[in-house]
N, C-alpha and C positions, 0 to 999 in steps of 0.2 A: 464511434469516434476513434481517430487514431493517435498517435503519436505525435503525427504534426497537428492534429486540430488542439491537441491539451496544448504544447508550445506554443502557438499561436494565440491561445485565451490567455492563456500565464503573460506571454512577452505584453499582453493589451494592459491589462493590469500592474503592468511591473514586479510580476512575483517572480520566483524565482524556485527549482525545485530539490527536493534531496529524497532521496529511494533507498529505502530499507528492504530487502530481499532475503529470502528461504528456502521454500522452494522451487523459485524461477532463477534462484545460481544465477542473478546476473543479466538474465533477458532482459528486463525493465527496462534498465538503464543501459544494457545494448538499444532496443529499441528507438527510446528517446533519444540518442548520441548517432543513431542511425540519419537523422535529421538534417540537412544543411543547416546551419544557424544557431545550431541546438546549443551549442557553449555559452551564449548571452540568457540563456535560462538555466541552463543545469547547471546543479553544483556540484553534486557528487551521487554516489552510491554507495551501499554497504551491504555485502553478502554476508551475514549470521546465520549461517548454514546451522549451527551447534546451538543447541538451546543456551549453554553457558555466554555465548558472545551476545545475545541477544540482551542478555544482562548488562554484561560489561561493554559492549562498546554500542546500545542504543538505550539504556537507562530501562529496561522491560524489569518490573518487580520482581526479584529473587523470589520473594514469597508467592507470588503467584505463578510463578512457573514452574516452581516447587508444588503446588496446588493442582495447577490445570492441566501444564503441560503447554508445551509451544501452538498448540495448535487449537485457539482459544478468541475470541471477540476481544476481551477486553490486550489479549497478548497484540493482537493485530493493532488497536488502536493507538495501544502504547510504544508499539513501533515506529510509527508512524508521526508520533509528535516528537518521540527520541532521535528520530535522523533528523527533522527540525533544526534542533535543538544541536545535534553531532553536525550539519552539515551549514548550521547559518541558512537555512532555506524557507522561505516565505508558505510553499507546500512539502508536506511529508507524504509520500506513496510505502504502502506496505504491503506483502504479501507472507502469507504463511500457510500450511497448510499441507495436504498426503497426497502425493502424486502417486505414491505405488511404487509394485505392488504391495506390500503390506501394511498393516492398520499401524495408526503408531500416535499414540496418548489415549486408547480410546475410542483414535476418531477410525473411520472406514476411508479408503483410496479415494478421493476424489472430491475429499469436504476439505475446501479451501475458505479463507479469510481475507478478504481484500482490505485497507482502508486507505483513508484519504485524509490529512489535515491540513486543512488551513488557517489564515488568521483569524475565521470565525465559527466554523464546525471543524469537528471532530465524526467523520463519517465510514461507517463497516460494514459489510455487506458476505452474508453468507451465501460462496457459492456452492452445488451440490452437483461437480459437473462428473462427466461418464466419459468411457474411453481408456486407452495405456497412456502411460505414464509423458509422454510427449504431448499429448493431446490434453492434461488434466494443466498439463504447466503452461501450454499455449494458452488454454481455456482462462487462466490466471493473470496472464500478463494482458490479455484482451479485459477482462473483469477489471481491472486494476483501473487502467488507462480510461477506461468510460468512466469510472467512477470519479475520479482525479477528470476529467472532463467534463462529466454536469455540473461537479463543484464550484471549478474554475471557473464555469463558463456564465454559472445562473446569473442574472442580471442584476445589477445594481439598484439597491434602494432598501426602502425604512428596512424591512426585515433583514436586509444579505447583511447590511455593514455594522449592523449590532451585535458582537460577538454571541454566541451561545453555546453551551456547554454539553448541546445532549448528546447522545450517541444511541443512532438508529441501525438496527438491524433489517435489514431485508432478505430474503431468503428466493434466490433466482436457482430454476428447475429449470 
């Protein structure tokens, strides 16, 4: 899916988006604004390059960033509901993650964290992709966008429109 197919489910629904970013620096929500039309759904974006901003201006747990480290499931989730939340936006998109070259919390070059929230999941997905560092952060903002795209898109009924709280990991090789 791309850029315009997420606008396009979003605009069908009346939602509206907000994009928390790390490290795609900003691609995202290039992407998305790359759009014709794209301003009747976007609302904004936030680059929290710095683990500390990711605190302060998208509400990510001090303590758990203090714990994990920015490059983390539950950091990606909480990003994601905190641009939400910073941006007045119906969906949250997050990315986080090690583009390279070197390791950094832990994790190895190329294990990224995508999520996606909406008004009814909370959804994260562990990517494990390969490649230099262009290609880890491309791989990321395509991860992002499908995922924020099945979301959006899944069809209406009993289950979609009853909020729920989990949060599913998946792991794409």
């Amino acid at each position: 899916m791309t850029a315009r197919d997420l606008l396009a489910a979003a605009a069908a629904r009346g939602w509206t988006i907000g994009v928390a970013e790390s490290l795609t620096g900003g691609r995202v929500t290039a992407a998305l604004v790359a759009v014709p039309g794209a301003s009747r759904v976007v609302r904004g974006g936030v680059v929290a390059y710095a683990t500390d901003l990711k605190a302060r201006l998208l509400g990510v747990d001090a303590d758990l960033l203090a714990e994990r480290g920015a490059v983390d499931e539950a950091v990606a989730a909480q990003m994601a509901s905190g641009v939400r939340s910073a941006t007045g936006a119906d969906v949250g998109l997050a990315t986080t993650g090690v583009a390279g070259p070197d390791p950094q919390d832990g994790q190895p070059p190329g294990v990224v964290f995508v999520a996606a929230s909406t008004p009814v999941v909370t959804e994260v997905h562990r990517l494990d992709l390969t490649g230099d560092r262009p290609a880890v952060i491309e791989g990321a903002v395509r991860g992002v966008l499908e995922l924020a795209s099945a979301l959006v898109s899944e069809p209406r009924g009993e289950n979609f429109d009853t909020p729920r709280s989990d949060l599913r990991e998946v792991t794409d090789k």
